[in-house]
N, C-alpha and C positions, 0 to 999 in steps of 0.2 A: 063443080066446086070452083068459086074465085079464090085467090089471097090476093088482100086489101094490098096497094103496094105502101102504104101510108105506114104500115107494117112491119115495113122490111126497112131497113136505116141501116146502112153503113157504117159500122163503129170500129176502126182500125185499132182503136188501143189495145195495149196490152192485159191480157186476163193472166196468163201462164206462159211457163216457159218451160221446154226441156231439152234436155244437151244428150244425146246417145253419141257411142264412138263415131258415127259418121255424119250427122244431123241436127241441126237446130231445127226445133221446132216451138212454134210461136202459137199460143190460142187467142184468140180474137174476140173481143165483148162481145162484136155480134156472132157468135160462134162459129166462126170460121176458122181454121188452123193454115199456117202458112209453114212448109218443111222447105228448108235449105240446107244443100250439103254443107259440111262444114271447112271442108276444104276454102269453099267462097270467104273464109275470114280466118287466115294463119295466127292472128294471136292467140285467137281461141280453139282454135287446131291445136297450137303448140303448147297451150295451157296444160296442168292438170286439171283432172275432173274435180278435183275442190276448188279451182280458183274459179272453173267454168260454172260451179254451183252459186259463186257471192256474185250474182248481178242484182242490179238495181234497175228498177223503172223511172225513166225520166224524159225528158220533156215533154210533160203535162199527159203522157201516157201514152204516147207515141213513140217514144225510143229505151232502150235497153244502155245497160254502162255495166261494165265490168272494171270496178280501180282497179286491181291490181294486173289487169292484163291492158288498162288504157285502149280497152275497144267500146266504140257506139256504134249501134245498128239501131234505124228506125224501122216501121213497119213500113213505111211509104217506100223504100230505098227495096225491102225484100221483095216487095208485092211487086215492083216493078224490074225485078230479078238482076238486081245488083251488085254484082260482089265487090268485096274491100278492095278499093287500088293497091295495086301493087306495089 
C-alpha cells in the first residue's frame, strides 16, 4: 500500500485549543496536535482557567491571543519548541 504524498500538506493552523493545569494543547487542520507544558508561558500559567478559556485565533490562523492576559503564541514558535522569553 502507497499514500499519495500530494495527500499529506502541512497545515499548522489552528483548529482547537485546550488549557489543562499543566498543558497547552493545540490541534492542527492537518490533524496533528502539538502539547506544551504550560509552565513555557507564566502569563498563562498565572492566569485563571476562565481568562485561559477567552483566546482568540489570529494571525490568519497561525497564532493564539489571549486580551486579558496580553499573551501570543504561534504554532510555528511551539513546533519549534519555544517558550515565552523571560
Amino acid at each position: 500500500m502507497s499514500i499519495s504524498t500530494e495527500t499529506l500538506v502541512a497545515d499548522i493552523r489552528v483548529r482547537s485549543v485546550s488549557i489543562t493545569q499543566h498543558e497547552l494543547v493545540v490541534g492542527l487542520m492537518d490533524g496533528r496536535a502539538i502539547a506544551v507544558p504550560l509552565a513555557w508561558y507564566p502569563r498563562l500559567l498565572d492566569g485563571t482557567p476562565e481568562q485561559r478559556g477567552r483566546w482568540e485565533i489570529c494571525a490568519g490562523g497561525f497564532g493564539l491571543h489571549w486580551p486579558e492576559l496580553d499573551e501570543d503564541i504561534s504554532t510555528d514558535g511551539m513546533l519549534q519548541g519555544e517558550p515565552a522569553p523571560r
